[in-house]
TORKE-438466 format. One record per residue (C-alpha): residue number from 0; x, z, y; residue in one letter. Coordinates in Angstrom, 1 decimal, always signed. Layout:
% TORKE-438466
<site pos="NUM" px="X" pz="Z" py="Y" code="A"/>
...
//
This chain:
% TORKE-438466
<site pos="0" px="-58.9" pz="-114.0" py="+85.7" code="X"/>
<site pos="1" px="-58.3" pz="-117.3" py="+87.6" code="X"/>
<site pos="2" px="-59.0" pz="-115.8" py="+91.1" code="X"/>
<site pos="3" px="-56.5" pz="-112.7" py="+90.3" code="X"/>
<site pos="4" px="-54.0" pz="-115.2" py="+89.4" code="X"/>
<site pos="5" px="-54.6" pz="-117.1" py="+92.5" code="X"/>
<site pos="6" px="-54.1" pz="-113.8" py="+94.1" code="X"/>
<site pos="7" px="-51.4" pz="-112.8" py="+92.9" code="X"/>
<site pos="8" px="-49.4" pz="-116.2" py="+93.6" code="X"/>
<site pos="9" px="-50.5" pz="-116.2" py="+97.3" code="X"/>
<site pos="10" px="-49.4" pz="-113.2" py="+97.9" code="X"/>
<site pos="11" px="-46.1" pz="-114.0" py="+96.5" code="X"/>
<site pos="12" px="-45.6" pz="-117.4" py="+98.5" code="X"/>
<site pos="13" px="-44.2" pz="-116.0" py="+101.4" code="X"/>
<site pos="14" px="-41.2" pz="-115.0" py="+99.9" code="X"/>
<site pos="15" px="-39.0" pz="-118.3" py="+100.5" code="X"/>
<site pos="16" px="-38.9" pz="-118.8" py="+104.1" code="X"/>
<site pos="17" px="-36.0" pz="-119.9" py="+106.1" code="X"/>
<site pos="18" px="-34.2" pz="-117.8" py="+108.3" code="X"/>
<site pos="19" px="-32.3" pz="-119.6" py="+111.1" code="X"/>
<site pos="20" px="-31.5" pz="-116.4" py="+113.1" code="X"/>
<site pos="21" px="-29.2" pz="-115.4" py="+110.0" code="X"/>
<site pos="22" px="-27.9" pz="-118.5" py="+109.4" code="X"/>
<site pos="23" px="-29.2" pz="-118.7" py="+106.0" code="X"/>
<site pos="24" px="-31.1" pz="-121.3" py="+103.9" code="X"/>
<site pos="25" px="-33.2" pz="-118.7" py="+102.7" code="X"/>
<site pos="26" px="-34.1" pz="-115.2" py="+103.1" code="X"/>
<site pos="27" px="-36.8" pz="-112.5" py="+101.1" code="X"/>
<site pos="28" px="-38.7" pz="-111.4" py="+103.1" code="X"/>
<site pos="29" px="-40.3" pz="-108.9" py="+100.9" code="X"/>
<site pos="30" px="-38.4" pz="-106.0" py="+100.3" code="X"/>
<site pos="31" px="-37.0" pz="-105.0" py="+96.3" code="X"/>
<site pos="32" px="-39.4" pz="-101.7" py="+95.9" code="X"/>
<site pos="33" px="-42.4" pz="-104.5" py="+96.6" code="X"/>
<site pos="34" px="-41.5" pz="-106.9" py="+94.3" code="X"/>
<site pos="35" px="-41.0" pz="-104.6" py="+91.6" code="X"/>
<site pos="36" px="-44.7" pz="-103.5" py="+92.6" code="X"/>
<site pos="37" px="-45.8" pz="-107.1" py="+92.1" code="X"/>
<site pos="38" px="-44.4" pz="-107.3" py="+88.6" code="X"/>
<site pos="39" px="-46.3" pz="-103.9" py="+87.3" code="X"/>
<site pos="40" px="-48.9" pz="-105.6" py="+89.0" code="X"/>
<site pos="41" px="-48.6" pz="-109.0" py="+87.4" code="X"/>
<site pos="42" px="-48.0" pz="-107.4" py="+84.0" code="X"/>
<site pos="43" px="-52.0" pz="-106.2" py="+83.0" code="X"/>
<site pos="44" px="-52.7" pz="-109.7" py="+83.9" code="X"/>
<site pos="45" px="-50.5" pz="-110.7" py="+81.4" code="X"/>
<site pos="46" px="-50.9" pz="-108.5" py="+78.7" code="X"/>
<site pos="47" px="-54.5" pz="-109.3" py="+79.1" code="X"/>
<site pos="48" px="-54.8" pz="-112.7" py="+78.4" code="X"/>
<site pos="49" px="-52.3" pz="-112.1" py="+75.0" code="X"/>
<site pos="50" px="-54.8" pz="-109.6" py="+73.7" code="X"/>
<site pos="51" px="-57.3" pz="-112.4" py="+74.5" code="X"/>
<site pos="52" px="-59.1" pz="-113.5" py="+71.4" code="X"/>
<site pos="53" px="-59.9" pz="-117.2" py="+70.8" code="X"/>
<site pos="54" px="-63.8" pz="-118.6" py="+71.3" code="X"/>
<site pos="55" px="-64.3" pz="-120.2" py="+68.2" code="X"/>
<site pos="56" px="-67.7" pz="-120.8" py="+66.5" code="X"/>
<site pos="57" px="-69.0" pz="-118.2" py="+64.0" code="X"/>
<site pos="58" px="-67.8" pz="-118.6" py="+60.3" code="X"/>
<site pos="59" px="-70.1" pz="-118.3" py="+57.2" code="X"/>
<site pos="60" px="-67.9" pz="-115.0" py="+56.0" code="X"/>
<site pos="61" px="-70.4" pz="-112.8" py="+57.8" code="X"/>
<site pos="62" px="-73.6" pz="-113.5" py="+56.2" code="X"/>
<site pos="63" px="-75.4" pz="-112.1" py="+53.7" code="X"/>
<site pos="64" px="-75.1" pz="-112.9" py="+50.1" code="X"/>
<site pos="65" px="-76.8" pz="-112.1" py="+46.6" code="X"/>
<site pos="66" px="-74.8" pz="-110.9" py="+43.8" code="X"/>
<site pos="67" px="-75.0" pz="-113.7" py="+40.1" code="X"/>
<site pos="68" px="-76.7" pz="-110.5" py="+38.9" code="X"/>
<site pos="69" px="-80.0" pz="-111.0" py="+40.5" code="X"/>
<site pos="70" px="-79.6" pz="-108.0" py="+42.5" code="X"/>
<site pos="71" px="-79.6" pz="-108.0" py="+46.3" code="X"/>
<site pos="72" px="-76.2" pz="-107.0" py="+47.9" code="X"/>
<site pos="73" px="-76.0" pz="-106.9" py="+51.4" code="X"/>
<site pos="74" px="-73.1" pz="-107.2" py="+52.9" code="X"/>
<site pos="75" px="-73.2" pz="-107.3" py="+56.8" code="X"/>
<site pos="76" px="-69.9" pz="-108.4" py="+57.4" code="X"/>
<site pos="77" px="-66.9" pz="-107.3" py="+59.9" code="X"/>
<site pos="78" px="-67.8" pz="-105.1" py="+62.5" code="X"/>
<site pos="79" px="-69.2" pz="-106.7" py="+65.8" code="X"/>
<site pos="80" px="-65.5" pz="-106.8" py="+67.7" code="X"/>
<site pos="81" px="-64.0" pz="-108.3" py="+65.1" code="X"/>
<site pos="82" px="-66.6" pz="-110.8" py="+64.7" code="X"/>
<site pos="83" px="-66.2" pz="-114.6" py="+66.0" code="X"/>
<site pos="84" px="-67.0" pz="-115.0" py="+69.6" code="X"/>
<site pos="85" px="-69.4" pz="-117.7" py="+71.1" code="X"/>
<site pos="86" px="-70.3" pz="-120.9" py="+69.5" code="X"/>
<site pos="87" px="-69.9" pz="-124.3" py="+71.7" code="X"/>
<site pos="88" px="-68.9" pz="-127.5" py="+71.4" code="X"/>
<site pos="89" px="-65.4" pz="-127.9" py="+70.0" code="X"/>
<site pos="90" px="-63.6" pz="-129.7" py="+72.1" code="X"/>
<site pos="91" px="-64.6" pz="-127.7" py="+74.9" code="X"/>
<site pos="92" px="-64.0" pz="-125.1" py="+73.1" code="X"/>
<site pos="93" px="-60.1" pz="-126.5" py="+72.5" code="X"/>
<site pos="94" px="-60.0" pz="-127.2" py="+76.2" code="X"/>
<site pos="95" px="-60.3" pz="-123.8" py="+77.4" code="X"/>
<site pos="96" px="-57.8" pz="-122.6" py="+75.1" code="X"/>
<site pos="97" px="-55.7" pz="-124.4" py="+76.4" code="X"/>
<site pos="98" px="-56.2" pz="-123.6" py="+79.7" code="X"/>
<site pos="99" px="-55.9" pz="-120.0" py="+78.9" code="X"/>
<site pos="100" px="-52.7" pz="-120.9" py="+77.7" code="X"/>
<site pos="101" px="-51.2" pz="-122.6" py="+80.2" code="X"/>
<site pos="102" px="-52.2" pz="-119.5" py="+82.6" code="X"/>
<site pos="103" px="-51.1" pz="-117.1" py="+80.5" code="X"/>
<site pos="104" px="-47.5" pz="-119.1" py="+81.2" code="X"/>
<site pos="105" px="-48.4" pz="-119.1" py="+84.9" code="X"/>
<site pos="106" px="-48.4" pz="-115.6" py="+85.1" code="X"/>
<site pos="107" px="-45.9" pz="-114.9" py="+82.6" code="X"/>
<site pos="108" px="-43.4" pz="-116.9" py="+85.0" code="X"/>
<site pos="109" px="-44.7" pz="-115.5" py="+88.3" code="X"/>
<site pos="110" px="-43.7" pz="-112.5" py="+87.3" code="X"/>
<site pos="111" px="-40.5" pz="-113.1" py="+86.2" code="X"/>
<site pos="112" px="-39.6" pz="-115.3" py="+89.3" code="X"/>
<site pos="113" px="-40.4" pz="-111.9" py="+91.5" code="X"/>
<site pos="114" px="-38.4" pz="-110.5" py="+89.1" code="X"/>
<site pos="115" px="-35.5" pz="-113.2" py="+89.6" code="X"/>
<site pos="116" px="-36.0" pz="-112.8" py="+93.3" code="X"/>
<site pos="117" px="-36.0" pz="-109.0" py="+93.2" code="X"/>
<site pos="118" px="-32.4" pz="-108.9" py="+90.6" code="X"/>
<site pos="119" px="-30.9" pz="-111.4" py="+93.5" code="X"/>
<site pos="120" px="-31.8" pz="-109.0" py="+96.5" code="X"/>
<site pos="121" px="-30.2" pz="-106.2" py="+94.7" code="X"/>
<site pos="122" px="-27.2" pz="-108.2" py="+94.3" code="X"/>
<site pos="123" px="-27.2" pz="-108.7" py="+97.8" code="X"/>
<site pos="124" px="-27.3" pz="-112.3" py="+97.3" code="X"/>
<site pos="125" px="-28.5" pz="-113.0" py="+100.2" code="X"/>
<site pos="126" px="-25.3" pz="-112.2" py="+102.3" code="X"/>
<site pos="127" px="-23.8" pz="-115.3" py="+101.2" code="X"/>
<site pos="128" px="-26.3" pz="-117.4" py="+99.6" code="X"/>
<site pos="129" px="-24.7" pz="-120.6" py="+101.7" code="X"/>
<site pos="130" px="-21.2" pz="-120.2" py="+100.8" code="X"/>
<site pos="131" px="-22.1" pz="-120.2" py="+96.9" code="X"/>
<site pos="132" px="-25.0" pz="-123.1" py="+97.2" code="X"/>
<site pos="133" px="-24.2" pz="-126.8" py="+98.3" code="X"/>
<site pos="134" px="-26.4" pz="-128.4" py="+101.1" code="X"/>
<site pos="135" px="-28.8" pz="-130.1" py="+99.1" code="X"/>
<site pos="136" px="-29.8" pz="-127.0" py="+97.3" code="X"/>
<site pos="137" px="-29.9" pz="-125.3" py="+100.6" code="X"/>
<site pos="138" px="-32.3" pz="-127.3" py="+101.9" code="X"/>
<site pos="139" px="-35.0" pz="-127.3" py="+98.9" code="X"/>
<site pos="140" px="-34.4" pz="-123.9" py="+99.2" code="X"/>
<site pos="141" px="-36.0" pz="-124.1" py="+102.7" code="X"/>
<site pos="142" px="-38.9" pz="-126.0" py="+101.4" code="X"/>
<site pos="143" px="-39.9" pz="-123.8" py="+98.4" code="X"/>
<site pos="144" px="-42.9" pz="-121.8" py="+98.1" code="X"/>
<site pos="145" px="-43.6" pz="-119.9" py="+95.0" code="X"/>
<site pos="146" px="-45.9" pz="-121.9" py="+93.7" code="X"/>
<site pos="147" px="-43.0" pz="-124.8" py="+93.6" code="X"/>
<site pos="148" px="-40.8" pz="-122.4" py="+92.7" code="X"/>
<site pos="149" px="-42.7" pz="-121.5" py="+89.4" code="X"/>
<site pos="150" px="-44.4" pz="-124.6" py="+88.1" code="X"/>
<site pos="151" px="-41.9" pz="-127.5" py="+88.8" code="X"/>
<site pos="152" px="-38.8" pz="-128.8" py="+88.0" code="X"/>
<site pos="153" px="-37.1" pz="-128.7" py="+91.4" code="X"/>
<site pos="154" px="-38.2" pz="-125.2" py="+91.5" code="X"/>
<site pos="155" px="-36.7" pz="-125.2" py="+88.4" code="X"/>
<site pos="156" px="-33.6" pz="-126.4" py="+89.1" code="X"/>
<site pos="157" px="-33.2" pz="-124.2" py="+91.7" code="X"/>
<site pos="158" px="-33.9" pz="-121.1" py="+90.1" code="X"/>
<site pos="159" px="-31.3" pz="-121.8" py="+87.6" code="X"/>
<site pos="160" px="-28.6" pz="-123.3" py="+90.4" code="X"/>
<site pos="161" px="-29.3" pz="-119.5" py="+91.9" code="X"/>
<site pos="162" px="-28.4" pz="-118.2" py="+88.9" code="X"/>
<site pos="163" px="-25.5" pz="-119.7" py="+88.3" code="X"/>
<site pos="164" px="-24.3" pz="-119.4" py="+92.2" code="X"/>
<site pos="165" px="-25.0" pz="-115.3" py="+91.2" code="X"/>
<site pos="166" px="-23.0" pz="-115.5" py="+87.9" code="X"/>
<site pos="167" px="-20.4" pz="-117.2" py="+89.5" code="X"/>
<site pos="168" px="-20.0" pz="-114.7" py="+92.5" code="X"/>
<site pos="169" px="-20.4" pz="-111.9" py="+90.4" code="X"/>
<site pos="170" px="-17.0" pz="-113.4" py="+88.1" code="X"/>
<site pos="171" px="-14.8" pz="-113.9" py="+90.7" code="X"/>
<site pos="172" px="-15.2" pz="-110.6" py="+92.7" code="X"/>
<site pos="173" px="-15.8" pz="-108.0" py="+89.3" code="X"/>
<site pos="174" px="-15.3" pz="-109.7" py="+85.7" code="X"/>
<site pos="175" px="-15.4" pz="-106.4" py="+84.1" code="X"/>
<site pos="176" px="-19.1" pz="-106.1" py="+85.7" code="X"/>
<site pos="177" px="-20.2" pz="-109.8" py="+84.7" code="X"/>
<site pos="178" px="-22.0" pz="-108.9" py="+81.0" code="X"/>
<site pos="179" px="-24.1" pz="-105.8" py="+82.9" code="X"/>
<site pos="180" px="-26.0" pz="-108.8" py="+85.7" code="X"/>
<site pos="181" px="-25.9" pz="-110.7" py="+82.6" code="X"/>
<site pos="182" px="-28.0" pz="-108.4" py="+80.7" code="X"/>
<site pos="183" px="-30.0" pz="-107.3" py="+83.8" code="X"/>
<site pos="184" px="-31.0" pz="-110.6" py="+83.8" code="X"/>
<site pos="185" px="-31.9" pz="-111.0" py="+80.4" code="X"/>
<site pos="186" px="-34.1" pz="-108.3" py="+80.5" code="X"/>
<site pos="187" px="-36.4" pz="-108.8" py="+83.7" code="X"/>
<site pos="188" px="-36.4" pz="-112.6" py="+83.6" code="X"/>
<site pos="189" px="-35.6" pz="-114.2" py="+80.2" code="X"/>
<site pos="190" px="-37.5" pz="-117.4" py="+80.8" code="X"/>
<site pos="191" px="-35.1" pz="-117.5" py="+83.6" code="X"/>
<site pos="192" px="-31.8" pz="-116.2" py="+82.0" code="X"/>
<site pos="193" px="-32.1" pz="-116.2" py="+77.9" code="X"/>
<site pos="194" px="-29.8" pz="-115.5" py="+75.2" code="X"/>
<site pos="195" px="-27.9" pz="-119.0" py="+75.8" code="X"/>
<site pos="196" px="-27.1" pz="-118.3" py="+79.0" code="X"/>
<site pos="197" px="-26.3" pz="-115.3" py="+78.8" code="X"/>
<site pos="198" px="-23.7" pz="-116.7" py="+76.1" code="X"/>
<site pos="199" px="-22.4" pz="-119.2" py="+78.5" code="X"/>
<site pos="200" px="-21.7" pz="-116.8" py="+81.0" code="X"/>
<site pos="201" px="-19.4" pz="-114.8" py="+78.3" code="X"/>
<site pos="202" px="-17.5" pz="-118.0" py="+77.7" code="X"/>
<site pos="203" px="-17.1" pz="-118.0" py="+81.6" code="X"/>
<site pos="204" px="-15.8" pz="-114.5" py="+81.9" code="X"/>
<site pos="205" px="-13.2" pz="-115.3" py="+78.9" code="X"/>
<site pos="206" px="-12.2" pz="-118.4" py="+80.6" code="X"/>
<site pos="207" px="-11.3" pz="-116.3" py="+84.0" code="X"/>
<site pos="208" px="-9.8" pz="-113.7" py="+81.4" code="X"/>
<site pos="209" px="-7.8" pz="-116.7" py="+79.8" code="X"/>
<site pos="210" px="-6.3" pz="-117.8" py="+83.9" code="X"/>
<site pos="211" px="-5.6" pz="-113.9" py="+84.5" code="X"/>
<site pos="212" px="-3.5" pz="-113.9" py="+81.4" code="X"/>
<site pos="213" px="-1.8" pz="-117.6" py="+82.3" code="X"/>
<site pos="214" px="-0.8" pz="-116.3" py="+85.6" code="X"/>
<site pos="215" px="+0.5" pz="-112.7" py="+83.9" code="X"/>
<site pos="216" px="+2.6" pz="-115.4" py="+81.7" code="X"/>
<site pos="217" px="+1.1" pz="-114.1" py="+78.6" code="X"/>
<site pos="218" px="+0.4" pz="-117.4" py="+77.4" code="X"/>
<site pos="219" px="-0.3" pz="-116.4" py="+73.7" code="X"/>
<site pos="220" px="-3.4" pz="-114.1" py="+75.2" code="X"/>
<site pos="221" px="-4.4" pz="-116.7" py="+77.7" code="X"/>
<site pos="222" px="-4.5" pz="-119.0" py="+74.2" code="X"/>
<site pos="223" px="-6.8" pz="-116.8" py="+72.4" code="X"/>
<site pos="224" px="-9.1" pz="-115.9" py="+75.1" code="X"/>
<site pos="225" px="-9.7" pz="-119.8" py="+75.9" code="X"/>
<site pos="226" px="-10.1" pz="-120.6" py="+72.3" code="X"/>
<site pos="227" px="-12.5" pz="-117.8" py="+72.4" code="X"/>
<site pos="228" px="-14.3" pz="-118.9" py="+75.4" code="X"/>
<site pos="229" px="-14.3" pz="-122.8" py="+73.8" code="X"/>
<site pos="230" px="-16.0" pz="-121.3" py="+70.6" code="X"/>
<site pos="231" px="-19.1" pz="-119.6" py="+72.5" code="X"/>
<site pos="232" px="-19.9" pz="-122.9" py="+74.8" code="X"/>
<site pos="233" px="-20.2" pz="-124.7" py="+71.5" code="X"/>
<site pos="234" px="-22.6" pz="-122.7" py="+70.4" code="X"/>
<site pos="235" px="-25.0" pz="-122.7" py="+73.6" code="X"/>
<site pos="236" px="-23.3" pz="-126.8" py="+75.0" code="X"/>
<site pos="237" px="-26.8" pz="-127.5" py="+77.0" code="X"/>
<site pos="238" px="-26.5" pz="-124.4" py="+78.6" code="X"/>
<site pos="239" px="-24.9" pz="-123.8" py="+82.1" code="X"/>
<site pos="240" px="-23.2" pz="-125.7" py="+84.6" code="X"/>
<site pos="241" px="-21.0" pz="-128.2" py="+82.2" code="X"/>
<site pos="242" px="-19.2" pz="-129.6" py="+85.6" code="X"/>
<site pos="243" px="-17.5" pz="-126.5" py="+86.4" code="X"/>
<site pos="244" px="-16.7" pz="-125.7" py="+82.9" code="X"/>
<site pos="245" px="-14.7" pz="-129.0" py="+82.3" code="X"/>
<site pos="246" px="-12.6" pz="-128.1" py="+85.7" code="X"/>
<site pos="247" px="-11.7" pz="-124.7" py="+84.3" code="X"/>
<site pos="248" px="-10.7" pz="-126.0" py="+80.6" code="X"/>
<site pos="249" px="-9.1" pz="-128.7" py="+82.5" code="X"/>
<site pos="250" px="-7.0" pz="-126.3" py="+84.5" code="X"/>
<site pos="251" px="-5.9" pz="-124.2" py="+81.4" code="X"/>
<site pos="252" px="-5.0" pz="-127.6" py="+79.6" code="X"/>
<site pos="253" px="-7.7" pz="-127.0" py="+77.1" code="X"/>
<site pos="254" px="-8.0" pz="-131.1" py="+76.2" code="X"/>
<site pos="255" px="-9.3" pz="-130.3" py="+72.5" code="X"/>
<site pos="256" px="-12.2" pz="-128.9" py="+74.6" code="X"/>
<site pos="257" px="-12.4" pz="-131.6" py="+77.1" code="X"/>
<site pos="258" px="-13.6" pz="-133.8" py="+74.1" code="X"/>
<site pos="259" px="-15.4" pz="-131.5" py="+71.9" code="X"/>
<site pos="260" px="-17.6" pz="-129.7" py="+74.9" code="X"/>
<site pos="261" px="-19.5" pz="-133.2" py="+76.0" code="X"/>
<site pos="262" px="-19.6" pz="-134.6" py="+72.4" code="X"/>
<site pos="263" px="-21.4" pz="-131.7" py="+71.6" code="X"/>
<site pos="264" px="-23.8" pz="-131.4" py="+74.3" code="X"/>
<site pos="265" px="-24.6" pz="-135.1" py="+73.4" code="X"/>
<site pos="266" px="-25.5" pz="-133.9" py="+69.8" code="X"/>
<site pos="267" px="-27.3" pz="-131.3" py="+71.1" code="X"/>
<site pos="268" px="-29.6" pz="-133.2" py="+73.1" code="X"/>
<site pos="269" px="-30.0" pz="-135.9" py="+71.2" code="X"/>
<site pos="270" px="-31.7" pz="-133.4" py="+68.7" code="X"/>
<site pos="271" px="-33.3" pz="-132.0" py="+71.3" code="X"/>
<site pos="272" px="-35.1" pz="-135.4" py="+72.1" code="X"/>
<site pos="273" px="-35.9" pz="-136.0" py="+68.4" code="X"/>
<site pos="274" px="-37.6" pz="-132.8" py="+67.8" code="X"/>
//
C-alpha cells in the first residue's frame, strides 16, 4: 500500500514546474485527460484503505460456551471475516492505525490536488495565472512539488490563494457562471473548496451584484443584495480572503459590516482555538 502511494505521488510531482518561455510562474505540464486518469487511479487506493478493518486482538465473544443447564452448546462464533484480526502488542497495534490513517489522508488529498490542478487547467487558468497571483505566491509556486503541495501549509496556502485567484477571475468576467466553478469545485476537491467556501464565494458574487446595481442607481437593490451578501460571510467569517472583502464593503459604504465582519471572525477563531 505504501509503495503504490509512493507511486502514485512521484508520478504526480512533475506537475509544478516553472515555465520561463511562457512567462509564467507555473505551468501543468500534464495534460486534463491524464489527471483525471490519475484520480480513477488514486481512487481504489483510497477506497481500499476505508474498507480496511482495524488489527485488534481477538475478543472472548467467539469462544465456546456451556449452557447453566449442564448441556453442551457450542457456539462457534462470527464467521472467519468477520472475526478479529491479529493479536500484538497494543501500542503497536495503535501505532499502525494510525499510520494507516494518516495515509489514507495522503491519498485522499493527492487526489483531490490532481483534481484541483485538473479543474484549474480547464479553466484555462493558466493563461493568466500572473496577473491574478502577487510575486510572492508566484515564486512558491515555482518551488512546489506535489508532495509540498499536499502535505504542508505553504502548499496549503497556495492551493487555496489559487482558488481564490480562480473565483475571483471567474466573478469579474461571468457572475452569472460563478455558483457552477463553485460547485465544480465542491465536488472534485472538497478538502480543497468545502461548503464554507463555496458560501463565501456567493457572498462575493452578491457583492459584485450589489456594485452593478449601485452603478444602475438602483440603490434600494444594491441595499438588499449587500445586506444579503453581509448575512452569508457571517455565517462562514474564517473563510476566504477577508482583505478583499473589507475593500468591497468598504466601497459600497457597508460600515455596519466593516465592524461586524472582523468581530466575527475573531469569535470564530477564538472558538476554534478552544475546541
Amino acid at each position: 500500500v505504501t509503495g503504490a502511494a509512493a507511486a502514485a505521488a512521484g508520478w504526480l510531482g512533475g506537475i509544478l514546474r516553472p515555465d520561463p518561455t511562457a512567462g509564467a510562474p507555473v505551468a501543468c505540464t500534464i495534460p486534463a485527460d491524464v489527471l483525471a486518469s490519475l484520480e480513477r487511479r488514486l481512487a481504489p487506493l483510497e477506497a481500499f484503505l476505508a474498507r480496511r478493518r482495524p488489527r485488534i486482538a481477538p475478543s472472548d465473544g467467539s469462544k465456546l460456551w456451556r449452557s447453566s443447564f449442564g448441556g453442551q452448546t457450542s457456539h462457534p462464533g462470527p464467521p472467519a471475516r468477520q472475526r478479529r484480526r491479529i493479536d500484538g502488542p497494543a501500542g503497536a497495534l495503535r501505532a499502525e492505525e494510525r499510520s494507516i490513517a494518516a495515509l489514507r489522508g495522503l491519498v485522499r488529498r493527492a487526489r483531490e490536488a490532481a483534481a484541483l490542478l485538473r479543474c484549474l487547467h480547464e479553466e484555462e487558468f493558466e493563461r493568466d495565472v500572473g496577473a491574478w497571483l502577487g510575486p510572492e505566491i508566484r515564486r512558491q509556486l515555482c518551488g512546489l512539488t506535489l508532495r509540498s503541495f499536499v502535505s504542508t501549509p505553504e502548499g496549503a496556502a497556495v492551493a487555496s490563494r489559487l482558488v481564490e485567484a480562480l473565483m475571483a477571475r471567474r466573478t469579474r468576467a461571468d457572475v452569472s457562471a460563478v455558483d457552477a466553478l463553485a460547485a465544480k469545485l465542491q465536488a472534485a476537491a472538497p478538502l480543497f473548496f468545502d461548503g464554507d467556501a463555496r458560501t463565501f464565494y456567493r457572498a462575493r458574487e452578491s457583492l459584485q451584484g450589489a456594485r452593478d446595481a449601485r452603478d444602475a442607481r438602483d440603490f434600494r437593490a444594491c441595499a438588499e443584495a449587500t445586506a444579503a451578501s453581509l448575512e452569508m460571510l457571517l455565517g462562514v467569517p474564517l473563510a476566504g480572503d477577508p482583505t478583499a472583502v473589507m475593500a468591497e464593503l468598504a466601497d459600497l459604504r457597508c460600515f455596519h459590516g466593516l465592524a461586524a465582519l472582523p468581530l466575527a471572525a475573531a469569535a470564530a477563531a477564538a472558538d476554534a482555538a478552544a475546541a
